[in-house]
Backbone as numpy.savetxt, mean C-alpha at the origin, in Angstrom:
# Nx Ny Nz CAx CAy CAz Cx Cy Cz
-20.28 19.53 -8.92 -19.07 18.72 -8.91 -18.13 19.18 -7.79
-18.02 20.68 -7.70 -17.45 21.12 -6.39 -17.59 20.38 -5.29
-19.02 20.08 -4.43 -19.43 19.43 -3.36 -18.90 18.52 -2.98
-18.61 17.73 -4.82 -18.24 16.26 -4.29 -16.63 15.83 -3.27
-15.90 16.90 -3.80 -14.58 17.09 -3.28 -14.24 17.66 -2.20
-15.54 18.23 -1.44 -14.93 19.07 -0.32 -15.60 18.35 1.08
-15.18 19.50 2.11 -15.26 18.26 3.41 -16.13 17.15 3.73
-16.96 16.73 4.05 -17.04 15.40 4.33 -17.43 14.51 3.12
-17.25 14.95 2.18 -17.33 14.02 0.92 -16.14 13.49 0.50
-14.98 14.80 0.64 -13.64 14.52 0.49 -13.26 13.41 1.34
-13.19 13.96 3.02 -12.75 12.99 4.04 -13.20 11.69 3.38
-14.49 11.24 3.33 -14.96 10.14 2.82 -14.27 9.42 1.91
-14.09 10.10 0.35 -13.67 9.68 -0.23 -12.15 8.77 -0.06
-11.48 9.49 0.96 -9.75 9.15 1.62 -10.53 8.20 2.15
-10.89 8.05 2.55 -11.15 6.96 3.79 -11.37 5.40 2.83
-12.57 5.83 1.64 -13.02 4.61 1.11 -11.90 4.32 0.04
-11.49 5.20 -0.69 -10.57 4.63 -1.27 -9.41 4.46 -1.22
-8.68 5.15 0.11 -7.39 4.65 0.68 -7.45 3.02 0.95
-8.70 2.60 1.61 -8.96 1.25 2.07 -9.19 0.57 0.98
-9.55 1.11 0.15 -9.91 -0.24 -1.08 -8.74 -0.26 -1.99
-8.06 0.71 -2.16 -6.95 0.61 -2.81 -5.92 -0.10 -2.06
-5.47 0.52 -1.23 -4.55 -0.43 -0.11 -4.77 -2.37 -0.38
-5.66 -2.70 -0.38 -6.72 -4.13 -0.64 -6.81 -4.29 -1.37
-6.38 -3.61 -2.92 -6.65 -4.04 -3.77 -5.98 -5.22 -4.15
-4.45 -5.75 -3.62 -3.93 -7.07 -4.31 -4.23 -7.85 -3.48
-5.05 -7.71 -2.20 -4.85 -9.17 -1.21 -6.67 -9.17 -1.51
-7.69 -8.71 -2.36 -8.80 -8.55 -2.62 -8.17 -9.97 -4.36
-7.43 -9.02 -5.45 -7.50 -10.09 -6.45 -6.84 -11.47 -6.17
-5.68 -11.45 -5.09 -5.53 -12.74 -4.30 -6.35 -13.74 -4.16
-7.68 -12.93 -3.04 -8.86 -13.73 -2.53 -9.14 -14.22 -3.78
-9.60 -13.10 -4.61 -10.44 -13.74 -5.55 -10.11 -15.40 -6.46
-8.55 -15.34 -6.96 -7.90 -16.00 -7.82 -7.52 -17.37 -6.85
-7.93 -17.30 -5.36 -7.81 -18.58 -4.54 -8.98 -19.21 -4.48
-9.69 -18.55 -4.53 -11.57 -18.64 -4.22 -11.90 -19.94 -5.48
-11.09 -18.63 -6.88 -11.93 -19.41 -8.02 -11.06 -20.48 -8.38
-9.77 -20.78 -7.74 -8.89 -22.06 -8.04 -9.32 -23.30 -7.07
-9.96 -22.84 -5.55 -9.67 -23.74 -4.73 -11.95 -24.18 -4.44
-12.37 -23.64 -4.93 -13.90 -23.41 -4.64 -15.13 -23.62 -5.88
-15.59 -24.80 -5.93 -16.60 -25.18 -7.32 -17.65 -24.53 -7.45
-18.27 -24.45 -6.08 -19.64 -23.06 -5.72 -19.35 -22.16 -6.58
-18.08 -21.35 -6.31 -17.63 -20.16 -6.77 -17.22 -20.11 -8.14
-16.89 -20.87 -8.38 -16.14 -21.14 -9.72 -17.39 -21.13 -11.18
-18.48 -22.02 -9.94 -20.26 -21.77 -10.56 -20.69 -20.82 -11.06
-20.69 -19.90 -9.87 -20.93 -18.71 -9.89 -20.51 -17.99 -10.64
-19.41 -17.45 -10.67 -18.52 -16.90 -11.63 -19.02 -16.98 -12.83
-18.69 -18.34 -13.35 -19.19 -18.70 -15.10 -20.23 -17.92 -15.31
-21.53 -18.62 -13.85 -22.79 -18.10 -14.57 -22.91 -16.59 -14.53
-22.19 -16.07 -14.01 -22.55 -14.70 -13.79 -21.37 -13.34 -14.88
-20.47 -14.19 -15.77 -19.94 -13.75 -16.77 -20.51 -13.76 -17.93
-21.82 -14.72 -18.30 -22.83 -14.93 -19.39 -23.55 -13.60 -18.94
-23.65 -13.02 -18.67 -24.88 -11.79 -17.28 -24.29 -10.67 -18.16
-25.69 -10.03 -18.91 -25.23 -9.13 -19.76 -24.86 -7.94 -19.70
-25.12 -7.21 -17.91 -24.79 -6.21 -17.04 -23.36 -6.45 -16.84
-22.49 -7.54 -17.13 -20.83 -7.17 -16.66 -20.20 -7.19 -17.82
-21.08 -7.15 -19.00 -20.31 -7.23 -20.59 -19.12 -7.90 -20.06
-19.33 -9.02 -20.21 -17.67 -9.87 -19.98 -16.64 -9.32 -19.11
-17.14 -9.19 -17.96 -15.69 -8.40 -17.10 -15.35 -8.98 -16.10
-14.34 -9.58 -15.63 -13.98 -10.14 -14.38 -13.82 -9.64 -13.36
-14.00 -9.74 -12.09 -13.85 -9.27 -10.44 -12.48 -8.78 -10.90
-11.55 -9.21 -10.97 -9.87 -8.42 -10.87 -10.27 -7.02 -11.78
-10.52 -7.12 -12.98 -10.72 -6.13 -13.84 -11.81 -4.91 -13.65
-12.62 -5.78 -12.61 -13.68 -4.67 -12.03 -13.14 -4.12 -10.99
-12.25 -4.77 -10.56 -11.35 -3.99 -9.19 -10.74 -3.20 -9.31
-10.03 -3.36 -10.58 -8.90 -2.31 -10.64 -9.62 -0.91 -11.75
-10.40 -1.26 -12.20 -11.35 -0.18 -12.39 -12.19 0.86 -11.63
-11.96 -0.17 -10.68 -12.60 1.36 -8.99 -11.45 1.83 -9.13
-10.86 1.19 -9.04 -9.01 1.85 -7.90 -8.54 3.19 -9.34
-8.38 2.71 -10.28 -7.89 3.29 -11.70 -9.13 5.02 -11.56
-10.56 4.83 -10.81 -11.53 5.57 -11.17 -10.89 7.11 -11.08
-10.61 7.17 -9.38 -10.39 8.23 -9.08 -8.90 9.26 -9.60
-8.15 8.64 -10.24 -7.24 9.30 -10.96 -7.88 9.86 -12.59
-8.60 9.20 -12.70 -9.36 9.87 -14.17 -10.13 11.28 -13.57
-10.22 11.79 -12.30 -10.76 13.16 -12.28 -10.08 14.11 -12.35
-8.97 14.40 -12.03 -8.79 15.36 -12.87 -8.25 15.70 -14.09
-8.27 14.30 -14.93 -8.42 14.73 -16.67 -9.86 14.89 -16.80
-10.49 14.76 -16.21 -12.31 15.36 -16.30 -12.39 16.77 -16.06
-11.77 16.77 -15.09 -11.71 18.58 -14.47 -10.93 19.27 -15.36
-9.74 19.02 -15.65 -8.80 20.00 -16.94 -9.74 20.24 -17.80
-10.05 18.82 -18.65 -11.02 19.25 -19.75 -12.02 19.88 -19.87
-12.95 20.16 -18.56 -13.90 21.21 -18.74 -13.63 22.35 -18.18
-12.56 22.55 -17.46 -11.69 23.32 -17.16 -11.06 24.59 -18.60
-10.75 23.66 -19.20 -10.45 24.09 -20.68 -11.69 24.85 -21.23
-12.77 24.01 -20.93 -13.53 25.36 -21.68 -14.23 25.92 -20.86
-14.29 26.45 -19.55 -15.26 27.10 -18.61 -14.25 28.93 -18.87
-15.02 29.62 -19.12 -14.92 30.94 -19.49 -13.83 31.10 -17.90
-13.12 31.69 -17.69 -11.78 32.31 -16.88 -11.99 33.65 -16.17
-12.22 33.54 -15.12 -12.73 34.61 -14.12 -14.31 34.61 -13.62
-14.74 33.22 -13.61 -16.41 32.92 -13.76 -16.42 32.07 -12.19
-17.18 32.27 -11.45 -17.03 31.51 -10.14 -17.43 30.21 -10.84
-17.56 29.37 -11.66 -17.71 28.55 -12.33 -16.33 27.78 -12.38
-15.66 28.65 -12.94 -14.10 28.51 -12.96 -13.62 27.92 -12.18
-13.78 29.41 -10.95 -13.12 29.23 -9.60 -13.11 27.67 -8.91
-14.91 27.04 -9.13 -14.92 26.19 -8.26 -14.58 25.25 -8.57
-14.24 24.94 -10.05 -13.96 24.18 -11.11 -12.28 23.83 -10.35
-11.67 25.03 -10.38 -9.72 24.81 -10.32 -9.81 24.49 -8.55
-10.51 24.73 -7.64 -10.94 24.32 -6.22 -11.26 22.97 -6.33
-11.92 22.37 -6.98 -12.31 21.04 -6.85 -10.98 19.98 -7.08
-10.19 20.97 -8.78 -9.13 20.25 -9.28 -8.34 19.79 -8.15
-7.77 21.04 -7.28 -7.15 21.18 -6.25 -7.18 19.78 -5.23
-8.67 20.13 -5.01 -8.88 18.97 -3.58 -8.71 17.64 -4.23
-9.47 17.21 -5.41 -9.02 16.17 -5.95 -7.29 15.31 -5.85
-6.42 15.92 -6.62 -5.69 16.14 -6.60 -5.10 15.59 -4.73
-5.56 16.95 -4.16 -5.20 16.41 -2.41 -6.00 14.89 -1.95
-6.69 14.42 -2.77 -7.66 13.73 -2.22 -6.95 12.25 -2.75
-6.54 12.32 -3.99 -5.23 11.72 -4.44 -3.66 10.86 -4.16
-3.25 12.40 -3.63 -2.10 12.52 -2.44 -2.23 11.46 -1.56
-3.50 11.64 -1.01 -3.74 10.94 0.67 -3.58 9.66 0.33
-4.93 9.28 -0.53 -4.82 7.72 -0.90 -3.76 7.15 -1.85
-2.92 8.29 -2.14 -1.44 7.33 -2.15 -0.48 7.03 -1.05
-0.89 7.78 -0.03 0.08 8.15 0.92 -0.24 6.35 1.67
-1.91 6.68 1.66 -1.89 5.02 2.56 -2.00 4.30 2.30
-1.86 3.80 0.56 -1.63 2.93 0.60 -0.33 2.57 0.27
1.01 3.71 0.24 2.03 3.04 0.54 2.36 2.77 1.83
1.70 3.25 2.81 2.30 3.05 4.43 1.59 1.63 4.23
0.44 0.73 3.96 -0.34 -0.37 4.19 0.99 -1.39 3.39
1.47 -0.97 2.28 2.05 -1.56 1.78 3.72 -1.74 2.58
4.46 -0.75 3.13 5.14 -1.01 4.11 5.22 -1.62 5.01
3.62 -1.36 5.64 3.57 -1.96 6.91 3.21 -4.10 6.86
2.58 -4.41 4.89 2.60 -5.55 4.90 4.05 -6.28 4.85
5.05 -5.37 4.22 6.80 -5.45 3.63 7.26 -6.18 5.26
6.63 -4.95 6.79 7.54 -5.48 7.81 7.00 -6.70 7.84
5.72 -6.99 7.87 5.01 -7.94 8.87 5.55 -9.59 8.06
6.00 -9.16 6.29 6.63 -10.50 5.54 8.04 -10.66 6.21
9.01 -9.72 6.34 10.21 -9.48 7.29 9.82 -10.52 8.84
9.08 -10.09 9.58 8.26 -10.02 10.77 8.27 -12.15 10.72
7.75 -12.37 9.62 7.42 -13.66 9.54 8.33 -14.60 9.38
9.38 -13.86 8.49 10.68 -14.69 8.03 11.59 -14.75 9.28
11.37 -14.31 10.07 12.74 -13.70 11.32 12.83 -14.75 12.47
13.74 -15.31 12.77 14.10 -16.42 13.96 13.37 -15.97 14.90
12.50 -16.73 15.77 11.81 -16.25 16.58 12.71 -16.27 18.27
14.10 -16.61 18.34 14.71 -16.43 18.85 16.13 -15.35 19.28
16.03 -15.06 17.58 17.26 -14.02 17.08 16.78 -12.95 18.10
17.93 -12.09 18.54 17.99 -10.80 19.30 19.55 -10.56 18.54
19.38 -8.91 19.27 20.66 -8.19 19.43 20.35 -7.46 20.61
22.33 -7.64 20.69 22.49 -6.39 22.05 22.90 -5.28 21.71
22.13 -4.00 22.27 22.32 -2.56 21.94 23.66 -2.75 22.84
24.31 -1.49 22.58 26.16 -0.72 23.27 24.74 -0.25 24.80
23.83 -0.08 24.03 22.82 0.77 25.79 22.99 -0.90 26.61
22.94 -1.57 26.36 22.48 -3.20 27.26 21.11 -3.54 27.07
20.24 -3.09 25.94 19.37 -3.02 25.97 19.29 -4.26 24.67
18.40 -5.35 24.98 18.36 -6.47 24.29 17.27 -6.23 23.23
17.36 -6.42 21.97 16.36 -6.02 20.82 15.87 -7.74 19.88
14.70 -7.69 20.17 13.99 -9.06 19.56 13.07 -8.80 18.90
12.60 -9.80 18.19 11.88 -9.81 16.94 10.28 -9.59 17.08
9.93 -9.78 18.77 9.04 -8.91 18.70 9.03 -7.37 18.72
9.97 -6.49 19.14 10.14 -5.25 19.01 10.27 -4.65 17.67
10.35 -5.70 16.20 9.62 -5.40 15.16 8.99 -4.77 15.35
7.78 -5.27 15.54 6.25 -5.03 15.36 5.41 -4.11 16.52
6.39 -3.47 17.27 5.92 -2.69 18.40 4.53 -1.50 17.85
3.98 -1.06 18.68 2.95 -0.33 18.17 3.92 1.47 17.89
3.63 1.45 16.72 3.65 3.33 16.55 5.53 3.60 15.29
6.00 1.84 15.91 7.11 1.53 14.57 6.72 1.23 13.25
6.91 2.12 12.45 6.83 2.01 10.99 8.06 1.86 9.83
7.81 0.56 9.14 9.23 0.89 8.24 8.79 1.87 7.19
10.34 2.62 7.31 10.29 3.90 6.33 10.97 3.28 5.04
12.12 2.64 4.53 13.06 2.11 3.81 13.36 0.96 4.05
13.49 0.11 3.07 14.57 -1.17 3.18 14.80 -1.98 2.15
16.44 -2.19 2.24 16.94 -2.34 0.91 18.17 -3.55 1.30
18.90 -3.84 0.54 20.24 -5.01 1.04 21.32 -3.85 0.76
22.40 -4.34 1.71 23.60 -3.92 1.57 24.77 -5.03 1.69
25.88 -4.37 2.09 27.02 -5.29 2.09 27.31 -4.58 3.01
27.77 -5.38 4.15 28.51 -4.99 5.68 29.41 -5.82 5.46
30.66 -4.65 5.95 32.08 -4.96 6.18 32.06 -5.35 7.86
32.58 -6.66 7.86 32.52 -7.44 9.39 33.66 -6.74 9.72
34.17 -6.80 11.47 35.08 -6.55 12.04 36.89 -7.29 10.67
36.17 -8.19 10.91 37.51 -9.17 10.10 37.62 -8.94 8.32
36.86 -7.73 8.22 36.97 -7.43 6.77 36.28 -8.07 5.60
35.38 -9.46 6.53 34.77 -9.81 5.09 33.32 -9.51 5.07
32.75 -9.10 3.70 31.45 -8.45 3.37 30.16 -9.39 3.71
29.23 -8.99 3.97 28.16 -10.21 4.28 26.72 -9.25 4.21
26.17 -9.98 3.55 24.67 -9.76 2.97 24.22 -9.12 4.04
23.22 -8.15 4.44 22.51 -7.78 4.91 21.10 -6.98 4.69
20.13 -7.07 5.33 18.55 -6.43 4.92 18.73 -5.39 6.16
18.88 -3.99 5.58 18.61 -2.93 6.11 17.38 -2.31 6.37
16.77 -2.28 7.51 15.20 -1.73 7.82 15.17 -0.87 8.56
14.86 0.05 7.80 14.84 1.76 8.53 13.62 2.13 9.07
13.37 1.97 10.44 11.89 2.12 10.85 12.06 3.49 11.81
11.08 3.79 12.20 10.45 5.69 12.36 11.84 5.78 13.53
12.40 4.64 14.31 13.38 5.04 15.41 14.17 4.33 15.72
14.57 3.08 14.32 15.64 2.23 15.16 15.94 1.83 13.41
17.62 1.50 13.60 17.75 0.95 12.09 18.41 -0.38 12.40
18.17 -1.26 11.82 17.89 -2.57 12.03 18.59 -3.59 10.66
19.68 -4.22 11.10 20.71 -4.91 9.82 19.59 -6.21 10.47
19.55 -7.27 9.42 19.26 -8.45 9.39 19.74 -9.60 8.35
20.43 -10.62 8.64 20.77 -11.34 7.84 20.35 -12.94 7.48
20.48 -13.08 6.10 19.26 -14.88 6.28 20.66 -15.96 6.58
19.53 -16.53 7.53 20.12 -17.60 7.35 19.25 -19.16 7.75
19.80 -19.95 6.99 18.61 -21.27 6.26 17.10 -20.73 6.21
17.35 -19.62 5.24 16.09 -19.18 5.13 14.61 -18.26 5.72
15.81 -18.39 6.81 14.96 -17.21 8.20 15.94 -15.64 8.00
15.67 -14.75 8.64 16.44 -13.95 9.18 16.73 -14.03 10.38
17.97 -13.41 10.75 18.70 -13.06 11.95 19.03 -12.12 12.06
19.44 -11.09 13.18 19.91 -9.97 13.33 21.06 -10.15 12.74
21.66 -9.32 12.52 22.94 -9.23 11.97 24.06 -8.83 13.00
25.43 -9.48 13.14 26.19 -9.83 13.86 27.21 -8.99 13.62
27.84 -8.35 14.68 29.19 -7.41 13.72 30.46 -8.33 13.61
């Protein structure tokens, strides 16, 4: 069980299930468009829920049963953990595995909240006047493609209330990306930069 957690099984593991987790809602998406908009599929499906190998289980429910998998290891590892005799290289490799697990964990949460950020800008990205700019105090003109520049990541974003020059408050979408912070405000339904 050690093996399975350590280098290139580990790496692996980040890799496959950062990606499938990340995918996991635009995967039950596909699916729930497929079987609304597609009769082939919809065929399929039926006949293949009578199929005594999926004991009645649906694609969404089988999905989120990969994704759900890898957090059930280390209540696998505690529990035999619990009873592996204490000072036994048995042990050792036992609370080593917990460990990497655990790190292995970390990661594929890590990306799939950055995937999930990075889908947050690109809905931002979509909503945004494709004309709106602002002018930096540098003279430096900022547009809505400089969103989406390569190596910018949103870190935060939330609404606030900006106090205008003239004192009155006005909605704004605050987007805190790796080097520029960015007010945006809707209007008929788009965004715009936000105006002081």
């Amino acid at each position: 069980m050690f093996l399975q957690f350590t280098d290139e099984n580990a790496e692996r593991m980040r890799q496959v299930y950062g990606e499938f987790c990340s995918h996991h809602n635009d995967a039950v998406g596909f699916f729930k468009e497929l079987l609304q908009n597609n009769k082939r599929f919809q065929n399929f499906v039926k006949q293949q829920s009578n199929n005594s190998l999926v004991r009645r289980r649906e694609i969404p429910e089988c999905i989120l049963l990969v994704t759900q998998r890898i957090t059930k290891y280390p209540v696998l590892l505690e529990r035999i953990l619990k009873y592996t005799q204490e000072g036994t290289q048995e042990h050792a490799d036992l609370q080593e595995a917990l460990a990497r697990v655990r790190d292995i964990i970390a990661a594929v949460d890590l990306r799939v909240s950055e995937y999930e950020q990075g889908q947050r800008l690109q809905d931002v990205w979509n909503r945004t006047e494709s004309r709106s700019a602002a002018k930096l105090k540098s003279g430096h003109v900022f547009r809505k493609q400089d969103l989406m520049r390569p190596g910018r990541v949103l870190k935060h974003q939330g609404a606030l209330l900006w106090k205008t020059a003239t004192g009155r408050l006005k909605d704004v979408l605050a987007l805190l990306l790796t080097d520029t912070l960015v007010f945006l405000q809707e209007k008929d339904q788009k965004y715009i930069f936000a105006a002081v």
